[in-house]
N, C-alpha and C positions, 0 to 999 in steps of 0.2 A: 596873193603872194604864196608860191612853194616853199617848202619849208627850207630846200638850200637858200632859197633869195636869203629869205628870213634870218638865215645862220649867219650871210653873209651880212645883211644890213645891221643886226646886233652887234656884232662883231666893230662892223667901222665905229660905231656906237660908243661902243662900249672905250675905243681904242683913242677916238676923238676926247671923251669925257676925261682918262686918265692919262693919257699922255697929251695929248696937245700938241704942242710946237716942239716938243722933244722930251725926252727925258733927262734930267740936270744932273742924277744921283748916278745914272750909270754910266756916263760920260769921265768920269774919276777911271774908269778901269781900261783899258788900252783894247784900241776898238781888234785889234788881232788874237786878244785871249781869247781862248777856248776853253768852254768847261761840258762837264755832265752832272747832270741832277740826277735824281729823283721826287717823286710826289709821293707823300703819305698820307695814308687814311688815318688818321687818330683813333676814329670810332667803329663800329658794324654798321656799314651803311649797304644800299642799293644802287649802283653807281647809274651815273647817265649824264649824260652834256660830252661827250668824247668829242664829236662833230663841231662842237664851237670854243672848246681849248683844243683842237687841231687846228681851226680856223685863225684863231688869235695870232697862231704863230706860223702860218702863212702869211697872214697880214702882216708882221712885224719883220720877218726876214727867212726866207725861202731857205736857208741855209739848216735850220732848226730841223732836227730828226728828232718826232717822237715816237718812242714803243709802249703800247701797251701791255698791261701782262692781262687785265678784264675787260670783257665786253660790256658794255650797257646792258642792264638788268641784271648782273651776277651782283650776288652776294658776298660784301668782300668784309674780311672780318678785322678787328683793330692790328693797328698796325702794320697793316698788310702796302705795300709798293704799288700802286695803281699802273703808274706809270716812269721810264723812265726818259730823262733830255740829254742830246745832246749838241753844242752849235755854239756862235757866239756869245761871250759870258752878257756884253753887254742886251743879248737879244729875248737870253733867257730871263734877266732880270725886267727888263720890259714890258715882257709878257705875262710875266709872274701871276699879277694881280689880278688882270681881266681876266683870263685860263681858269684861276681857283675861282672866283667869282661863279664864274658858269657853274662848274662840275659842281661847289658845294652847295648850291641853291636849286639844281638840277636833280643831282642826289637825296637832295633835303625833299624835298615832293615825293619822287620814286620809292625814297623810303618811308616814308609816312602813308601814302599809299599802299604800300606794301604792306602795314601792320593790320589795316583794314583788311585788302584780301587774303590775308591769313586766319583771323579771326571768320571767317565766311565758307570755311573750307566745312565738305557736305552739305551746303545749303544750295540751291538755284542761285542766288543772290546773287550782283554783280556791281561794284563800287563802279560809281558813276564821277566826274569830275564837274565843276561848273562852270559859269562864267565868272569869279570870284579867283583872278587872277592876279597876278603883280602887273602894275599897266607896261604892256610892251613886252612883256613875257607870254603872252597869249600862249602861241606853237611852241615856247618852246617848255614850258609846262607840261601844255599836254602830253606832248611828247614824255615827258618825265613819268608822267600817270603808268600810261602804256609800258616801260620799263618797270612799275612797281606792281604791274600785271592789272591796273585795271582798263577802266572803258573809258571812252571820249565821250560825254554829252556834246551837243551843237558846240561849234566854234563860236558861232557868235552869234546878233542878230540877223545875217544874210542868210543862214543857210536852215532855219528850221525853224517852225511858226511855233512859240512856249506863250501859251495865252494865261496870264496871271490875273490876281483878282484888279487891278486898277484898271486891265482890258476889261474885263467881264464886266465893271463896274458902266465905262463909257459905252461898251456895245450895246447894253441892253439886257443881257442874260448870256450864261453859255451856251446856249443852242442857236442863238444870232452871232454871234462871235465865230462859232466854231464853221455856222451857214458864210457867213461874209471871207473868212480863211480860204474855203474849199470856193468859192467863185474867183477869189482874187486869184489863189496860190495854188489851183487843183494838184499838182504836183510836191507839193511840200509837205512834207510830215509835219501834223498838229500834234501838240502835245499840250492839256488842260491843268492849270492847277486847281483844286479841288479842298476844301477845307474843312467840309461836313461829306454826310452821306447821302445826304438828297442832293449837293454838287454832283457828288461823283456821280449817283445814279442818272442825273441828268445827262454828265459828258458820253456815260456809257451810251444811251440811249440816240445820243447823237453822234456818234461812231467818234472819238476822238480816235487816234494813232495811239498816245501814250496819255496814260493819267497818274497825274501826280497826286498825293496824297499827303497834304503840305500838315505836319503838325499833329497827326492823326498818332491816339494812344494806341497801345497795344492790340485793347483787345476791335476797335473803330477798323482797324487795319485789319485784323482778321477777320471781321465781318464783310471789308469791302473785299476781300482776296474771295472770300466763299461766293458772295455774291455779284461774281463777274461773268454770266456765261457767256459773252464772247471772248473771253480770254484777251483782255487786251490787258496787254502789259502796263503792271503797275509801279508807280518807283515813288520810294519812301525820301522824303525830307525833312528837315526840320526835328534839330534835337538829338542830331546823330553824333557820338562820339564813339570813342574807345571804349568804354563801358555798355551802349547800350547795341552798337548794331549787330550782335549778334541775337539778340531778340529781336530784335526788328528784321532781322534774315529771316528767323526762324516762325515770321506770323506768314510766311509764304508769297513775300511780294519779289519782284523777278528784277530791280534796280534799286539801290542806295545812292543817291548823293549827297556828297560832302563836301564842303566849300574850304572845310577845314586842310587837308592835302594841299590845296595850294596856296591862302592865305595865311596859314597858321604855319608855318614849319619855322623849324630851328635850322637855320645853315652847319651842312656836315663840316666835321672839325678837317679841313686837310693844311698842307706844310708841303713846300718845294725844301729841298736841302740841296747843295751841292756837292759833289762831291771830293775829299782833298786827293 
């Protein structure tokens, strides 16, 4: 599924879940008024989701004009006007909820993301994203990552072979794991997790793609970083927060991921208002 499908199938979603058979409360207001809104930011967020509070209110009534004053990934500071509505009173109230939904859950990633790659600035390092998603949020997550300037790890299981230790454990070893990947999937990028350094030395020696260095202390990490000479890229997990990943940037591994960015977030404060 492309990410517009995606926009649009969240959207019907989202629109079936909260409205339903109609909406009861907006029906009080006479289907001919017309109003104009605005959207506020309460807080300094990283904005993102535009594309699926545009969508809501396609869905809801073609009549809805909205303006933005930011693009997705700008930094918008408190109190600042995102956006403003203008169209049916009944259409905007409608729409209200799914619209904020998106942006502040969408923003809530991008910014949290964003505080990572800020902390990482002069380093190689590069905030990585996981599979550790809201379920049905997948794209549009990621999506959100990418607005808070980091990287996409794999979408999912179809599109990149991440051999962890439960694989390793059934396959036999990692160098039979990583042999069996490259016959089934000769095209797919392997990636090993690794949880000691005789792991790692082993993925090295049997060419992984990427090696993860799952839980590994500071100085374990910098001894596997020195001791890589085919340079294959390493990306740190496990233990990673606000406080530590800038040492963990700074032991010279070339990916961070953090599950946290899109499990952990606080939804941004936003607010429609109308206006009199």
């Amino acid at each position: 599924m492309t990410l517009t499908d995606n926009i649009t199938f969240m959207v019907q979603l989202a629109l079936r879940e909260d409205v339903g058979d109609g909406d009861l409360t907006a029906d009080l207001i006479a289907a001919d008024t017309m109003a104009e809104a605005t959207v506020i930011c309460r807080e300094a967020a990283v904005l993102s989701g535009r594309a699926w509070f545009n969508e809501v209110f396609r869905q809801v009534d073609l009549k809805v004009i909205v303006e933005w004053h930011f693009e997705d990934g700008d930094h918008v500071p408190p109190d600042a006007i995102i956006c403003s509505l203008h169209g049916p009173a009944r259409s905007l109230l409608t729409g209200e909820r799914a619209a904020l939904n998106f942006v502040q859950t969408l923003s809530a990633t991008a910014t949290q993301t964003n505080r990572y790659v800020q902390l990482l600035a002069d380093t190689k390092a590069r905030i990585l994203d996981t599979r550790k998603t809201l379920p049905a949020f997948r794209l549009a997550q990621k999506y959100a990552v990418t607005c808070g300037g980091g990287k996409n790890h794999r979408v999912g299981l179809y599109d990149m072979i991440l051999i962890k230790e439960n694989h390793i454990m059934a396959a036999g070893s990692i160098t039979k794991a990583i042999e069996t990947a490259r016959k089934l999937h000769p095209n797919v990028k392997i990636e090993v997790e690794t949880e000691t350094l005789a792991e790692f030395e082993e993925a090295c020696a049997a060419d992984a793609d990427i090696i993860m260095l799952d839980e590994f202390d500071l100085d374990t990490m910098r001894q596997a970083v020195e001791n890589n000479p085919k340079k294959i890229p390493l990306e740190a997990s496990g233990g990673v927060n606000l406080d530590t990943v800038r040492a963990i940037a700074e032991t010279g591994v070339d990916l961070i991921s953090v599950g946290e960015i899109t499990k952990n977030i606080d939804a941004i404060d936003l607010s429609m208002r109308f206006k009199h």
